[in-house]
C-alpha positions as CSV (number, residue, x, y, z in Angstrom):
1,X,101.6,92.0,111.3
2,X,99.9,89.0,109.5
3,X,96.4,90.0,107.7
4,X,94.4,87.0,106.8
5,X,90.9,87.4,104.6
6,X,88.8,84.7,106.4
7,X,86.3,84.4,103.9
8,X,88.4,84.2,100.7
9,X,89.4,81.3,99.2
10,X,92.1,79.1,96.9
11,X,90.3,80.1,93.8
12,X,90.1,83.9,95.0
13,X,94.1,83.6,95.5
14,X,94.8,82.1,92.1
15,X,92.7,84.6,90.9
16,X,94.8,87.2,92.5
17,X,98.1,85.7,91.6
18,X,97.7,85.9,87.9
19,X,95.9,89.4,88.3
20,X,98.8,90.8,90.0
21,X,101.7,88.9,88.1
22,X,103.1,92.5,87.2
23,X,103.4,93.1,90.8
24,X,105.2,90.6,92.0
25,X,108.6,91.5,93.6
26,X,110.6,88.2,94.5
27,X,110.0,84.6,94.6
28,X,111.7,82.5,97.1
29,X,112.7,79.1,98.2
30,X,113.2,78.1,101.3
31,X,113.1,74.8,103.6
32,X,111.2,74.2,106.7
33,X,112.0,71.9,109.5
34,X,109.9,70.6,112.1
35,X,111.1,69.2,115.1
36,X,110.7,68.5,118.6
37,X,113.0,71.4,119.6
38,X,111.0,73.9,117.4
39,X,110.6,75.5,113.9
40,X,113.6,76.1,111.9
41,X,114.1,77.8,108.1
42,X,117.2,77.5,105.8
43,X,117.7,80.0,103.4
44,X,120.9,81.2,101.6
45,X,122.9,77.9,103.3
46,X,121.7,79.7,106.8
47,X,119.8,78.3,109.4
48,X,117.2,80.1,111.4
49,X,115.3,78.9,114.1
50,X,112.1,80.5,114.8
51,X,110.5,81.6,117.9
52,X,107.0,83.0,117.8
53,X,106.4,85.4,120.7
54,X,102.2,85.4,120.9
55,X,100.4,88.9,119.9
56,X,96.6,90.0,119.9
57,X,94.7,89.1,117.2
58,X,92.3,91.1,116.3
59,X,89.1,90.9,113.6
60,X,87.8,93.8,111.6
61,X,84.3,93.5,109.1
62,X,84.8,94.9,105.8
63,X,81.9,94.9,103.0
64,X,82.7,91.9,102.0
65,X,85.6,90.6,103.8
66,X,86.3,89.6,107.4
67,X,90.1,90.3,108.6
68,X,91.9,88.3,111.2
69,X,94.9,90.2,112.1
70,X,97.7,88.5,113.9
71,X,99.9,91.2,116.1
72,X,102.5,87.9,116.9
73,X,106.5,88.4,115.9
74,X,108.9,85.8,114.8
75,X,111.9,86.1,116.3
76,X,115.1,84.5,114.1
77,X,117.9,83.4,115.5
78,X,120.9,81.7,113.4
79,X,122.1,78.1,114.9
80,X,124.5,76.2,113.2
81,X,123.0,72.6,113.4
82,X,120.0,71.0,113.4
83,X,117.9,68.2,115.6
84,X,118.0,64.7,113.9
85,X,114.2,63.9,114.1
86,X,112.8,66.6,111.9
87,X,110.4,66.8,108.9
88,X,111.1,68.8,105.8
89,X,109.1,71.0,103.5
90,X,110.2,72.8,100.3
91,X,108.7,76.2,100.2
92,X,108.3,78.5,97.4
93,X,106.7,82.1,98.7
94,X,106.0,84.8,96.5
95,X,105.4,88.4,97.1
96,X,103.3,90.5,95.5
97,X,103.0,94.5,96.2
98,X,101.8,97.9,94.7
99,X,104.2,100.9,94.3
100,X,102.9,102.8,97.1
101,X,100.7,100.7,99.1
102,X,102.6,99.4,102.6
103,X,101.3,95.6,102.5
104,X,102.4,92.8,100.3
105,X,100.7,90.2,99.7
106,X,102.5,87.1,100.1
107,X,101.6,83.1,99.0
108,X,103.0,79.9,100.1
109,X,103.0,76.8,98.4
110,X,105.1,73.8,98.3
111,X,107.6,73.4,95.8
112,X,107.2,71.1,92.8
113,X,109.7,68.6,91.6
114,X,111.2,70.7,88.8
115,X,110.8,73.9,91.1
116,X,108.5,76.2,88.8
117,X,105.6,77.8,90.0
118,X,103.0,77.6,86.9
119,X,99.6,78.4,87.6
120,X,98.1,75.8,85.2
121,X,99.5,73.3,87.2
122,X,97.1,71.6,89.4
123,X,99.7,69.5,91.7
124,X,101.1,72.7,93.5
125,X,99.7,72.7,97.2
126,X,98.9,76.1,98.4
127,X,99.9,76.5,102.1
128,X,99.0,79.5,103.3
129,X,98.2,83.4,101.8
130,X,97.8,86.6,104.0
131,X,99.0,90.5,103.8
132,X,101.6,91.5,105.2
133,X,102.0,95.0,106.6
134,X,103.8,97.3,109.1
135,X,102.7,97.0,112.7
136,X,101.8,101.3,113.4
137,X,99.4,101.6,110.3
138,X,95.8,102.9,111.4
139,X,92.6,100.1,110.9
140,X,91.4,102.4,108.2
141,X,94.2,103.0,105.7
142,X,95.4,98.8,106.5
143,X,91.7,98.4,104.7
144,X,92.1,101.5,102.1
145,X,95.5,99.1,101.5
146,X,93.9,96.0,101.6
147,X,90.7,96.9,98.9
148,X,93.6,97.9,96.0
149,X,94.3,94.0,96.2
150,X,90.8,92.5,96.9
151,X,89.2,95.4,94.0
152,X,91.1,93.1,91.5
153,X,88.4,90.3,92.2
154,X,85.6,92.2,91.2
């Protein structure tokens, strides 16, 4: 399941991302296509395409943060071609987790022309940011989970 903050911001997340530079376990990059006959990702010379089957979303109020969690799946499937019409963006996502906590917190942005992700750099375009964690974990310990990230911008 996808947890988004709804109330944090692009500052909060660059905040986060040097604050939690220790943590980070991989950095990726990807490419995703658009088209008329769905989503698709390459990655490793493999092509995915990408079906989302619809879950609940659900919200939950924490002291000071409001959580939209997504219950949908992505289903991949590999192809071996794909549609002429499509449009192209050059992802780099970058995951962050602690040793014994369940979520990660993940960061999408598009990739710059020489490929690096440097935080000083204002021309990176931040996509999207959200917690990613394991779909049986109770409301209480996904926000237990959840405040060991968001304590690091107090």
């Amino acid at each position: 399941m996808k947890i988004y903050i709804k109330n944090l911001n692009f500052d909060d997340v660059k905040l986060l991302q040097v604050k939690l530079k220790s943590k980070q376990i991989s950095r990726e990059n990807y490419i995703e296509l658009y088209s008329e006959e769905g989503m698709f990702n390459i990655y490793k010379n493999n092509i995915l395409q990408l079906k989302i089957i619809d879950g609940n979303i659900n919200h939950i109020e924490m002291e000071k943060y409001n959580l939209i969690i997504d219950n949908s799946i992505i289903k991949k499937n590999q192809v071996f071609s794909i549609p002429i019409n499509h449009s192209i963006l050059n992802i780099v996502e970058v995951k962050y987790k602690f040793q014994y906590n369940p979520c990660e917190f993940k960061i999408k942005c598009l990739e710059k022309a020489n490929g690096l992700l440097d935080k000083y750099d204002k021309s990176i375009e931040l996509l999207d940011f959200y917690f990613e964690c394991n779909n049986d974990i109770s409301n209480n310990y996904l926000i237990e989970c959840l405040n060991e990230f968001l304590s690091l911008l107090n």
